[in-house]
N, C-alpha and C positions, 0 to 999 in steps of 0.2 A: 465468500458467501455466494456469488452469480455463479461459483463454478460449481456448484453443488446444487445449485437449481437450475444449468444447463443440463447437467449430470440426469436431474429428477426428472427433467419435461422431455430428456432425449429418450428413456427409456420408453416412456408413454407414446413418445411417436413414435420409436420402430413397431411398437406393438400393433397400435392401430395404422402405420403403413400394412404391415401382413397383413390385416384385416380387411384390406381395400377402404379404410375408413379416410379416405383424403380429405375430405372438408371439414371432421373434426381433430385434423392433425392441424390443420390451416388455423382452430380455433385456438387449439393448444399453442403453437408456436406465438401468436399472437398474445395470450395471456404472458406467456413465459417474457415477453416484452415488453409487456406492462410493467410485470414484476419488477422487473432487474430497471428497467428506468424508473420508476419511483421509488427505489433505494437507492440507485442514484441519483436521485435530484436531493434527498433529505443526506445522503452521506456528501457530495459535496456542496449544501448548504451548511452543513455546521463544519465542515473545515473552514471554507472561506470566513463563517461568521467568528471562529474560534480565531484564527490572524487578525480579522477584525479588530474583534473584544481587547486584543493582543497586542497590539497597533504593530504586529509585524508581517514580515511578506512570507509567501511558500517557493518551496526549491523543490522540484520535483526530478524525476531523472530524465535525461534526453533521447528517448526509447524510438528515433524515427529510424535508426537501423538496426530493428529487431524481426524486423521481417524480411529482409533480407540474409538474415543466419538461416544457414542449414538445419532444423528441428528435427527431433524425432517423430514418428506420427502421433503418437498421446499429446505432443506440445504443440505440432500442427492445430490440431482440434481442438485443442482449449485456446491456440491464439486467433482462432475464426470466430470462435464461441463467446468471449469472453466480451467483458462491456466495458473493457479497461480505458482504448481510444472514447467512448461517449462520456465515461466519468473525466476524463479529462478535459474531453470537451467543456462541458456542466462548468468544472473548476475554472476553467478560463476565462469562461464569460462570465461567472459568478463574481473571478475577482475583479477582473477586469470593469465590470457595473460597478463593485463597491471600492474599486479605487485600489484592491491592495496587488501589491509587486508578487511578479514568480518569475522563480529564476530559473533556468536548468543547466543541470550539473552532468558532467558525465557517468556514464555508469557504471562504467568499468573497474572490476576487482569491491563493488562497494558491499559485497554479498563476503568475499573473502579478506579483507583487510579488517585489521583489528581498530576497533575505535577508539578502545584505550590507546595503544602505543605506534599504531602505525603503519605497521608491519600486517605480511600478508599470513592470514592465520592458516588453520586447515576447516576446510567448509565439508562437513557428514551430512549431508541429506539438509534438515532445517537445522542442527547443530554449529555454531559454531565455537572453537577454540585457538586463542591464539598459543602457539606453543612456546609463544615469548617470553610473555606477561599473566599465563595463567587465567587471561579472561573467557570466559564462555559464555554465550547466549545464543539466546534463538539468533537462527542466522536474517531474519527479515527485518527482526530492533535491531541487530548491527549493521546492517547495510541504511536502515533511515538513521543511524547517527550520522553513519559516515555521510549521505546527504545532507544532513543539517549541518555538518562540518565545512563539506567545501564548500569553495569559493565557483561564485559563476562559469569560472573555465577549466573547472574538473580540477583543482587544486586538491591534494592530497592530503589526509590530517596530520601527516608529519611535518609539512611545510607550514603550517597554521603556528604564530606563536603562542604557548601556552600561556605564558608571562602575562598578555595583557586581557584584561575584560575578567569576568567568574568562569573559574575553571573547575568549579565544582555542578554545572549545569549536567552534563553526562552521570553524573552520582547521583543528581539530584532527580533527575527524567528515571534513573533505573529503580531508586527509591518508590519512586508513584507508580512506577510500574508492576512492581512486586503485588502477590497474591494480599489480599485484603477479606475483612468481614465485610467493609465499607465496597460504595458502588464509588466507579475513579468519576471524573469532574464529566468526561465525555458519554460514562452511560446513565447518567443521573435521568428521572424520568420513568416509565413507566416501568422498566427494568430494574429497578431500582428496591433497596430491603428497605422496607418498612419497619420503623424503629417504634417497639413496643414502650 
């Protein structure tokens, strides 16, 4: 969503930069700041409040050597642009006030490894497939399984015993994920179908 409304506000400044219009690019930039940090203060408000309600902690990934990867310039640009570091910030101290744990995981392969079985699948664009196990999904819900799966020091989901705890939790998260008439638990609210 921020990357779609750097997308909207950058096109508005280069316009009015040609223009000579620099004080109301200064205004624009400013609005587009607003924006994107009070959708972040309300999207990491109901994560932390949702762990909360949950009585569990969040695992997030350990993204401090992503800027130091070689980009291509489109990813340049969106990782200057992007309000990724402030919502994580937000998240920090949100939970960190309410008391709840976050962990982080590595991140590596969690976009390509399959969540069902383990193994490294093949990642199309947002596609994923493992060519194992016949699993396919978007590749962004199988890389947050594979996060909710490891263990604090990048443990991998094949080393994870299935045996013990519900191992129908991954069945169960993809079940409430699926297409609905209904609004899911997290868009209830304004967003929400009004039942006749």
């Amino acid at each position: 969503m921020a990357y779609h409304i750097h997308k909207k506000y950058k096109s508005i400044r280069v316009y009015l930069q040609k223009n000579g219009k620099y004080r109301k690019v200064k205004q624009i930039r400013n609005r587009e700041q607003r924006i994107v940090s009070d959708m972040n203060h309300k999207i990491s408000r109901k994560i932390v409040d949702m762990a909360r309600e949950n009585k569990s902690g969040l695992k997030m990934e350990d993204l401090k050597s992503i800027r130091n990867a070689k980009p291509t310039k489109s990813f340049r640009y969106s990782l200057n642009s992007w309000s990724l570091y402030q919502l994580r910030q937000m998240i920090e101290y949100k939970a960190k006030l309410l008391g709840v744990p976050i962990v982080y995981v590595n991140p590596q392969y969690t976009s390509q490894e399959c969540s069902g079985c383990g193994l490294i699948g093949s990642r199309n664009s947002k596609v994923f497939k493992c060519l194992h196990c016949d699993h396919a999904d978007h590749a962004d819900v199988n890389a947050a399984f594979n996060i909710a799966l490891r263990q604090g020091r990048g443990q991998s989901v094949a080393d994870i015993d299935v045996t013990e705890g519900n191992t129908d939790i991954l069945k169960e998260a993809n079940l409430w994920m699926m297409e609905t008439l209904e609004p899911h638990e997290l868009y209830r609210g304004s967003m929400s179908v009004n039942k006749a």
